[in-house]
Structures are given as structure tokens and as C-alpha cells.
N, CA, C and O atoms as a printed pandas DataFrame, in Angstrom:
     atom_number atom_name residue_name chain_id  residue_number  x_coord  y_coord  z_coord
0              1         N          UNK        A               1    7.269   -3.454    1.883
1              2        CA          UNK        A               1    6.064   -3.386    1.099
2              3         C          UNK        A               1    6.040   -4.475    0.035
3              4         O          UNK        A               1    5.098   -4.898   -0.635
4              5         N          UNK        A               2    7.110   -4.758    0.056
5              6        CA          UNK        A               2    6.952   -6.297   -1.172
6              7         C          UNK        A               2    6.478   -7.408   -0.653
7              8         O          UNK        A               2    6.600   -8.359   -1.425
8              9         N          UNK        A               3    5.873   -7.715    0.579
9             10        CA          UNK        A               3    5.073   -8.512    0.553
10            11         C          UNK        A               3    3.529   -8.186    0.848
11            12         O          UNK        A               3    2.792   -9.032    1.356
12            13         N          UNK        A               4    3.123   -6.996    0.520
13            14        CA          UNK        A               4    1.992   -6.558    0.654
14            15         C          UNK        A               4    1.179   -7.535   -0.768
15            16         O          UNK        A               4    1.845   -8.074   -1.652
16            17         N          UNK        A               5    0.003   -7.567   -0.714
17            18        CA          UNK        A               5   -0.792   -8.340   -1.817
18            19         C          UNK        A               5   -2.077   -7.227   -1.541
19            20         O          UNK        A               5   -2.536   -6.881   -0.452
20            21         N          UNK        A               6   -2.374   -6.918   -2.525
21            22        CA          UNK        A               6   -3.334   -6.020   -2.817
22            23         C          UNK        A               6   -4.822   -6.453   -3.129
23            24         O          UNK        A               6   -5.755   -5.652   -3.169
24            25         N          UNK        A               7   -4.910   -7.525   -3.301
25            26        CA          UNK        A               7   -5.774   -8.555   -3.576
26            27         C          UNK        A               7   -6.216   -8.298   -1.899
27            28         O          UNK        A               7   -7.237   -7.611   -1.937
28            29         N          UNK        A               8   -6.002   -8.462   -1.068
29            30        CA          UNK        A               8   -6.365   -8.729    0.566
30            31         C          UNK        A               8   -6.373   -7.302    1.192
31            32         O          UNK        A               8   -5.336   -6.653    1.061
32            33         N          UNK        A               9   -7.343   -6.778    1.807
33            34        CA          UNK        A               9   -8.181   -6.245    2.519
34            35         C          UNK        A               9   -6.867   -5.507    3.686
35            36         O          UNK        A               9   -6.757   -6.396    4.530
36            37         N          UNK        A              10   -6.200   -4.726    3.961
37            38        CA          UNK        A              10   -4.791   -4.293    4.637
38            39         C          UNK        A              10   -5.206   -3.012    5.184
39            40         O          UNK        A              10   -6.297   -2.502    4.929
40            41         N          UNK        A              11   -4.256   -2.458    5.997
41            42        CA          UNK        A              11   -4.184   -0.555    6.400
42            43         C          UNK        A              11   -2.924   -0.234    5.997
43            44         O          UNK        A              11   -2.121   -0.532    6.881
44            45         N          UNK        A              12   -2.481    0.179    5.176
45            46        CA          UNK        A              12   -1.284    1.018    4.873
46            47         C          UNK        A              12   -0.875    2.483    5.061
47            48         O          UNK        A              12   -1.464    3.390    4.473
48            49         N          UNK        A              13    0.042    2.666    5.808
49            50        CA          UNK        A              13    0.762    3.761    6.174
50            51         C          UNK        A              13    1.317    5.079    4.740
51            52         O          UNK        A              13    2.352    4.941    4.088
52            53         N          UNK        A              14    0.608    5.910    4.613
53            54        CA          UNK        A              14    1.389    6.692    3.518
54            55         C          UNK        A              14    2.249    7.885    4.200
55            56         O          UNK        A              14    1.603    8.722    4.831
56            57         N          UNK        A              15    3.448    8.006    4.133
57            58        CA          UNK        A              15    4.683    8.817    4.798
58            59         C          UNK        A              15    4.479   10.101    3.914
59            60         O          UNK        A              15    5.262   11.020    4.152
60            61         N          UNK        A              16    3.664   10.272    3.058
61            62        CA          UNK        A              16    3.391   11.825    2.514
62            63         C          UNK        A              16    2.651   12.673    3.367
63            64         O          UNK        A              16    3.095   13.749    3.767
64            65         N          UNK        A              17    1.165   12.079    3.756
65            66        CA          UNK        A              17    0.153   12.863    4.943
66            67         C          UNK        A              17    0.441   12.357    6.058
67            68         O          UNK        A              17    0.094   13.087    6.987
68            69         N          UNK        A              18    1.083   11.123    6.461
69            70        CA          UNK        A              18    1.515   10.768    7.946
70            71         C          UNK        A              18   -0.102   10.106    8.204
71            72         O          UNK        A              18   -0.719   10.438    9.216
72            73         N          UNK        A              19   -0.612    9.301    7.355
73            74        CA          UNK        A              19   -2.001    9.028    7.748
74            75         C          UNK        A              19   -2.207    7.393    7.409
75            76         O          UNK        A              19   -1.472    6.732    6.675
76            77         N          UNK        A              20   -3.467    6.877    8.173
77            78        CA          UNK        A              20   -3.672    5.270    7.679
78            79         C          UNK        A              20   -4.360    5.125    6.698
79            80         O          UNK        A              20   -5.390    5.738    6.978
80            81         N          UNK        A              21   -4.468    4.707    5.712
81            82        CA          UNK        A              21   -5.324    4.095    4.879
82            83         C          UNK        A              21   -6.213    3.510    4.480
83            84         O          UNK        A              21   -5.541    2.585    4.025
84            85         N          UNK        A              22   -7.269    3.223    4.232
85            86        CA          UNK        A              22   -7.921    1.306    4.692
86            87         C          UNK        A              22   -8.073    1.071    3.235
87            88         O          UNK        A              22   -8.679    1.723    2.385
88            89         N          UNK        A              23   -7.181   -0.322    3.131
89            90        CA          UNK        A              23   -7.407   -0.671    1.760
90            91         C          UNK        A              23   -8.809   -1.835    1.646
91            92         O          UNK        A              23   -9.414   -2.269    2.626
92            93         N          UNK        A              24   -9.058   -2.121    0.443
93            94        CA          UNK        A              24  -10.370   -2.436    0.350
94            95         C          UNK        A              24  -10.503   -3.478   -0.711
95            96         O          UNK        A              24  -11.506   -4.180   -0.834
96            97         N          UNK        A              25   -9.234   -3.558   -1.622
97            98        CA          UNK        A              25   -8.511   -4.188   -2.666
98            99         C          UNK        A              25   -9.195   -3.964   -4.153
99           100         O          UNK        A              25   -8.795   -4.536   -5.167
100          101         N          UNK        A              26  -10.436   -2.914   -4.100
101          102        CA          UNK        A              26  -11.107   -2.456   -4.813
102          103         C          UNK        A              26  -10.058   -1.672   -6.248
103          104         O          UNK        A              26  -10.645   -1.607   -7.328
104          105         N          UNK        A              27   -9.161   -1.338   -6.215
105          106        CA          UNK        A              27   -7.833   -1.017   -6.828
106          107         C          UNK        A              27   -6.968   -1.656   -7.533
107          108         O          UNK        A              27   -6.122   -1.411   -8.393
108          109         N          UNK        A              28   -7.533   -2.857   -6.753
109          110        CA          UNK        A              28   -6.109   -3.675   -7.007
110          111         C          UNK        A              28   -5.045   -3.875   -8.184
111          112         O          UNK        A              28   -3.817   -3.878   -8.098
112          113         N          UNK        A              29   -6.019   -4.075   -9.531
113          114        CA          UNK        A              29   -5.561   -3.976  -10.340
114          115         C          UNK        A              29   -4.856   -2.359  -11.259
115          116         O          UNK        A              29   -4.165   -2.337  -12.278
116          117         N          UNK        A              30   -5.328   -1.250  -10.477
117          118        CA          UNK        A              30   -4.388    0.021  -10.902
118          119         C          UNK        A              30   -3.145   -0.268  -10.142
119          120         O          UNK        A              30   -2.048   -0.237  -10.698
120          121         N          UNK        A              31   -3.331   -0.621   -8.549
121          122        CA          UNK        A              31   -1.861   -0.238   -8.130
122          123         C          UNK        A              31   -1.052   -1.506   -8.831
123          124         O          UNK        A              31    0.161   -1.325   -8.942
124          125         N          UNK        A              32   -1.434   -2.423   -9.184
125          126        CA          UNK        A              32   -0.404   -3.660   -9.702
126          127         C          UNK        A              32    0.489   -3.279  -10.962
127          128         O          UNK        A              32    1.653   -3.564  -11.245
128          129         N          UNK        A              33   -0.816   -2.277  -11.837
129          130        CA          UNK        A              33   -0.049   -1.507  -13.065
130          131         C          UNK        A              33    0.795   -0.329  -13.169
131          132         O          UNK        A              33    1.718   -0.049  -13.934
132          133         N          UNK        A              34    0.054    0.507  -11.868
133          134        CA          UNK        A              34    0.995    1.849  -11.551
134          135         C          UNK        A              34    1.739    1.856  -10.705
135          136         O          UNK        A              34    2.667    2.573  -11.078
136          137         N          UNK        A              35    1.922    1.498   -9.769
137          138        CA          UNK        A              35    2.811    1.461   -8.388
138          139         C          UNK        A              35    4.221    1.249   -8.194
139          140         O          UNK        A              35    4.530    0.118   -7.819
140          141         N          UNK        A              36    5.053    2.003   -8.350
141          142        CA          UNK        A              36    6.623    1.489   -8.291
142          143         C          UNK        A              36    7.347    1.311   -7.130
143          144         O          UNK        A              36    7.406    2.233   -6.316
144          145         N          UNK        A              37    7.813    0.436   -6.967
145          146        CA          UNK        A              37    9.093    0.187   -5.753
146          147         C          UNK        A              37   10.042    1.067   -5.779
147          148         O          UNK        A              37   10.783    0.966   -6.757
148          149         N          UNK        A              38   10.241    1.767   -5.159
149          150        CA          UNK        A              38   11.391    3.101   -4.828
150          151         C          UNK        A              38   12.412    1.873   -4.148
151          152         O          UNK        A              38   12.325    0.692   -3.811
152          153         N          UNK        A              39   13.606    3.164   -4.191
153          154        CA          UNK        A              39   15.062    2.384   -3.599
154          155         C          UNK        A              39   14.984    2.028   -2.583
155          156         O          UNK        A              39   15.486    0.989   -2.154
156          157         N          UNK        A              40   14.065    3.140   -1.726
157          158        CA          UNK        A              40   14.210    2.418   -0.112
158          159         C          UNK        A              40   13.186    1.769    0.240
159          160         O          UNK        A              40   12.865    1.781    1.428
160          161         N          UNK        A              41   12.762    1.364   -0.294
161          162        CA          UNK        A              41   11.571   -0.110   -0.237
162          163         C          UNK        A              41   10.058    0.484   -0.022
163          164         O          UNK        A              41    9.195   -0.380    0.136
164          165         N          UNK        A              42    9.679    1.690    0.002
165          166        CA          UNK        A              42    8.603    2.094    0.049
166          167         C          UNK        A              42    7.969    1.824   -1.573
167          168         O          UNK        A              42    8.624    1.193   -2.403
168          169         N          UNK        A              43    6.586    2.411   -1.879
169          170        CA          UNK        A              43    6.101    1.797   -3.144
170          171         C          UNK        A              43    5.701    3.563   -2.763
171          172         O          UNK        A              43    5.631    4.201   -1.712
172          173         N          UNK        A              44    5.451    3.978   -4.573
173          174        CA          UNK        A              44    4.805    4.886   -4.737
174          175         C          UNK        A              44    3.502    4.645   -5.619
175          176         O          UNK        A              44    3.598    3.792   -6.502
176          177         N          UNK        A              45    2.272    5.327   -5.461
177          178        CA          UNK        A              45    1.109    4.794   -6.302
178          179         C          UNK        A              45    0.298    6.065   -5.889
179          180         O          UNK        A              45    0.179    6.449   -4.726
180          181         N          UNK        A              46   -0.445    6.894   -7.396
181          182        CA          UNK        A              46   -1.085    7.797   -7.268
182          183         C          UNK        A              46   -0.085    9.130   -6.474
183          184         O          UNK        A              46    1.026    9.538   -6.810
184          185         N          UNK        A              47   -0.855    9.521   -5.476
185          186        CA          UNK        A              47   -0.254   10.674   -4.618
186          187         C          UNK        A              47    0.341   10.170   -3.252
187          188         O          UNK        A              47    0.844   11.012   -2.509
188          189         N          UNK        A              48    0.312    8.674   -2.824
189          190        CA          UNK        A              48    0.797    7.979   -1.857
190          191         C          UNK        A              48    1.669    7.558   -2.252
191          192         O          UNK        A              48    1.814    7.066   -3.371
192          193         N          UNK        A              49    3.076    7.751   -0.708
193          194        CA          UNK        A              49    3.966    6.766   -1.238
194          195         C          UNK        A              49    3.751    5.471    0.393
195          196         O          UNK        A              49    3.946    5.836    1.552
196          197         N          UNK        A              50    3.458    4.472    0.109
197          198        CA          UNK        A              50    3.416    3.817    1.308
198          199         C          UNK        A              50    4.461    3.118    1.974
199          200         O          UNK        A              50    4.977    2.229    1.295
200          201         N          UNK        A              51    4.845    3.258    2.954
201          202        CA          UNK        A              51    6.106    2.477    3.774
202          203         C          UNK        A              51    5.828    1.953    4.974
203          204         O          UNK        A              51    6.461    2.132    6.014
204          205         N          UNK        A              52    4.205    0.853    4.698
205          206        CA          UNK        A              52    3.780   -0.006    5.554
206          207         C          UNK        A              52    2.735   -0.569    5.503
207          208         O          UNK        A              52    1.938   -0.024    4.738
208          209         N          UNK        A              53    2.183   -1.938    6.275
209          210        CA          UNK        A              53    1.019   -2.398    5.784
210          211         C          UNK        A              53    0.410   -3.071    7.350
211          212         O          UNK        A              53    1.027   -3.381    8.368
212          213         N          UNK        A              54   -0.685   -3.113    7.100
213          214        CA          UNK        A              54   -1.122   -4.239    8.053
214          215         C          UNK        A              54   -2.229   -4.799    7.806
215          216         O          UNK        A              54   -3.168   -4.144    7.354
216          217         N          UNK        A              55   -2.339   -6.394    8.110
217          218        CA          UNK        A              55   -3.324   -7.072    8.089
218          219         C          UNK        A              55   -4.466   -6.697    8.445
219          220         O          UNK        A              55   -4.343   -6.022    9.467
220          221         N          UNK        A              56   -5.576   -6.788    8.113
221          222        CA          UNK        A              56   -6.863   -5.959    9.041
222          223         C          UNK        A              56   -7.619   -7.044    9.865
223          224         O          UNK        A              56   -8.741   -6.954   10.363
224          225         N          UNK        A              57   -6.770   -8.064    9.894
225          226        CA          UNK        A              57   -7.247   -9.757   10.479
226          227         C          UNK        A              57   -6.445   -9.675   11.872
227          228         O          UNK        A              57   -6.730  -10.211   12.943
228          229         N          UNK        A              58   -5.256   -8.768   11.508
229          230        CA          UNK        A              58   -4.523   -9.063   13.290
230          231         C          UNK        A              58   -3.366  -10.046   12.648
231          232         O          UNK        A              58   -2.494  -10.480   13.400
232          233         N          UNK        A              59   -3.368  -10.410   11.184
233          234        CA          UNK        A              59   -1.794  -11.513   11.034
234          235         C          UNK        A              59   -0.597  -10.608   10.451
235          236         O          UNK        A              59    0.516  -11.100   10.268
């Protein structure tokens, strides 16, 4: 998740509901302030913890 950029338009995986996401980057600036990197590389933010991302371009 550390190379996720929140700024860009993504689907992220949250391992709490087992569900996709669609990010929108509409946020961006809460998760940059709230969001912490856990030990095992997932990020936690709000009630999601996410441990994945994907381009919504296909890169």
C-alpha cells in the first residue's frame, strides 16, 4: 500500500468487509492526514483497513 497515491482514481481492497472500494480521490487529503501504515503493510483509515490497490486504468 505504500505506493498507492490517493491523488489517482484506484479500487482498493478493505480485509475488514472482504469488499472493493472505488476510490475517487475525493478524500484525499483526510486519508493523507489520518491513515496509518500498520506493521504488516496494510494502511488503516476510518473503518477500513486496506491491503490492496488497483489502477482503474488497467496499470
Amino acid at each position: 500500500m505504500d505506493a498507492f497515491d490517493p491523488d489517482e482514481p484506484a479500487i482498493l481492497h478493505d480485509r475488514v468487509s472482504g469488499s472493493i472500494i472505488t476510490w475517487t480521490a475525493d478524500q484525499a487529503d483526510d486519508y493523507r492526514r489520518a491513515s496509518r501504515l500498520r506493521g504488516d503493510g496494510t494502511v488503516a483509515w476510518k473503518a477500513y483497513v486496506f491491503d490492496g490497490w488497483g489502477n482503474v486504468l488497467g496499470g
